[in-house]
Steps between C-alpha positions, in 0.01 A plus 500: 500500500225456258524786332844458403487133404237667228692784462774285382324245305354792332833630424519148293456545143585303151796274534538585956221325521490221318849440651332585840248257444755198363685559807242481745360209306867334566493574852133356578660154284820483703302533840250246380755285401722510872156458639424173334881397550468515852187379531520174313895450502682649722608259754565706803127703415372441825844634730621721249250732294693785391768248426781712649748170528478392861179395663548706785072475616504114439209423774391132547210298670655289807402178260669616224787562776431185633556374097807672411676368832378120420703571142816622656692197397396514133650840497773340429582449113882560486364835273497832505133700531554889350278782560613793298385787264875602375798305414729381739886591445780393698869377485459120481728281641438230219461681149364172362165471733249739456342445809545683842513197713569136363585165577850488571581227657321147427591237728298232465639154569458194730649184665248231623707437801593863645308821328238622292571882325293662312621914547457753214640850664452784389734791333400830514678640152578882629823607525535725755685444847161440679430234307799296517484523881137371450635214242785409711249429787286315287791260405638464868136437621371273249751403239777375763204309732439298134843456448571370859251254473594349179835428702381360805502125549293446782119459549252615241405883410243636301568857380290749265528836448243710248465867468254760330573855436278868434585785385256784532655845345812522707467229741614147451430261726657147474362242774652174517391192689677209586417154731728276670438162642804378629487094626220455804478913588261698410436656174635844536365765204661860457412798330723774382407820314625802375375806412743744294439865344596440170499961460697499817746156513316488859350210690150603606360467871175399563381864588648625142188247366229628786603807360453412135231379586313779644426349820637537881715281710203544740276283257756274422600396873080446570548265207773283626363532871179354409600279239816331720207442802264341262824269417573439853123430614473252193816286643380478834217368378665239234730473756265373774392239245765314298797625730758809550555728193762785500373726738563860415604778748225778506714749688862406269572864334540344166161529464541883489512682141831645580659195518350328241779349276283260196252665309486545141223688256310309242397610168171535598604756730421288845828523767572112702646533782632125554578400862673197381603333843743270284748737499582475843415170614392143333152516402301587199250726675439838367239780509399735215399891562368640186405864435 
């Protein structure tokens, strides 16, 4: 090998090798320069070296865990978060907005005596057939709740809905959060997301994203498993102190990755899996797995 990297620098003469010489010069400033990019600016250094778009060997401490899931409900900015390296082209639904998700609905209005609304719901501007089965949910779920309210003369209702959205390469994932308090019941908070192929018009599962990222479903279940008992010890404990919390169901086969419904990936390239008990019944209790 030696020989014939002198063999072929000696082969360099006159013009060849000053030419060589510029271009290796080039090289060494280009390298230097990614080097010091990624080193002193890149924000995703530290999860994503090569910087190959998604984050896929994003590794946290448990406190920095412990952080991320204590910021969950500043997450949500009624924005859009992109990870990319390329352009992004698609049909849009509105020509006018350049985004890929935007506010499309802003209700916000109140009456002293009977509600309080404050919903900004999301549009997802794709225009493919996927997508306006995802939009239409979005409206029945969220848009028509608002809209009932706002006509209902009896008792008092708070309502909010927020969202926040990602899109890393080809997967956009729009999350969208919403609280109810409705008279003397319970605050009741949901969380929706969805996860769409943007390549393939496709809703992703949660094993297309332990997949992406380079991990097992083995992992990913020890996660939850240890994670939900941690949650479950912790309320018995608060439980035994200031009173009954919601009690969660260690054997309940939700808490298996195959039937995981709400997730969503960050830009950062971290996956939440949000056990958002709201969704089912009238409480604001939720759990966070993050991988």
């Amino acid at each position: 090998m030696r020989r014939a990297i002198r063999r072929f620098v000696g082969s360099l003469t006159g013009t060849k090798r000053y030419i060589f010489l510029v271009a290796l010069l080039l090289v060494c400033i280009v390298a230097l320069c990614i080097g010091i990019y990624i080193q002193f600016f890149y924000k995703y250094a530290d999860t994503d070296p090569f910087m190959i778009g998604i984050n896929i060997g994003a590794k946290k401490t448990e406190e920095e865990i412990s952080i991320l899931k204590s910021d969950f409900n500043n997450l949500f900015t009624n924005s859009i978060n992109i990870n990319t390296s390329t352009d992004i082209n698609v049909d849009k639904i509105d020509l006018n907005n350049q985004n890929l998700i935007f506010t499309g609905y802003n209700l916000v209005n109140e009456d002293e005596n009977f509600y309080n609304v404050n919903a900004l719901i999301p549009i997802i501007n794709i225009n493919t057939e996927k997508v306006k089965e995802i939009n239409a949910q979005i409206r029945t779920e969220f848009y028509d709740t608002a809209n009932n309210i706002m006509r209902t003369k009896e008792g008092y209702t708070i309502y909010n809905v927020s969202y926040v959205a990602f899109i890393n390469e080809d997967v956009l994932s729009l999350v969208i959060k919403s609280s109810l308090k409705e008279q003397n019941k319970a605050e009741k908070v949901t969380v929706k997301t969805y996860n769409y192929s943007i390549a393939e018009e496709k809703l992703y599962t949660l094993a297309d994203l332990i997949k992406y990222k380079e991990t097992s479903v083995q992992e990913v279940q020890a996660i939850i498993d240890k994670d939900i008992r941690n949650a479950y010890n912790n309320a018995k404990i608060i439980a035994e102190q200031y009173g009954s919390l919601y009690e969660r169901d260690l054997s309940n086969s939700m808490y298996k990755v195959e039937n995981v419904d709400t997730f969503f990936l960050t830009q950062d390239g971290y996956v939440y899996i949000v056990y958002s008990y709201g969704n089912k019944d009238y409480t604001n209790e939720m759990d966070l797995i993050i991988f």
